[in-house]
C-alpha positions in Angstrom: -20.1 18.3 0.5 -16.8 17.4 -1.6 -14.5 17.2 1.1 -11.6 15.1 0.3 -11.5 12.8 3.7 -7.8 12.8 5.3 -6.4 9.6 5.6 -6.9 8.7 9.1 -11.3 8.7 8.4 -10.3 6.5 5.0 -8.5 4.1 7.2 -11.2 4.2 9.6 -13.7 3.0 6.9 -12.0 0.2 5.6 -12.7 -3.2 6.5 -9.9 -5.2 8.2 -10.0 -7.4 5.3 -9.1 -4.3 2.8 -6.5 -2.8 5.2 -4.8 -6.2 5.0 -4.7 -6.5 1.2 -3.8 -2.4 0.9 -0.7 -3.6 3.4 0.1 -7.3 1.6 0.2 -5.3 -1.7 2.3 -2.2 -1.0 4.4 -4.6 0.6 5.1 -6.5 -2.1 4.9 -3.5 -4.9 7.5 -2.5 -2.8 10.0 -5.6 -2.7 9.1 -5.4 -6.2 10.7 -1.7 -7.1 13.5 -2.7 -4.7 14.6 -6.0 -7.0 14.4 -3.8 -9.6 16.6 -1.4 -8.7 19.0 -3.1 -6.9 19.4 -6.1 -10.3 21.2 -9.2 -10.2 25.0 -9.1 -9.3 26.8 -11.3 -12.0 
């Protein structure tokens, strides 16, 4: 039984505690690649 799970039945076996980090951290990858891109203004 190698059936990759969709991502509503991963969701739904993650803890609240994961789901928070998973949220904190794409979050904050994502503010992250945003700085980036968008570089200082001199």
């Amino acid at each position: 039984m190698s059936v990759p799970l969709t991502l509503g039945a991963f969701i739904a076996h993650m803890s609240g505690a994961d789901f928070f980090g998973l949220v904190v951290s794409v979050l904050l990858i994502g503010y992250l690649f945003y700085a980036l891109i968008r570089g200082e203004k001199l």
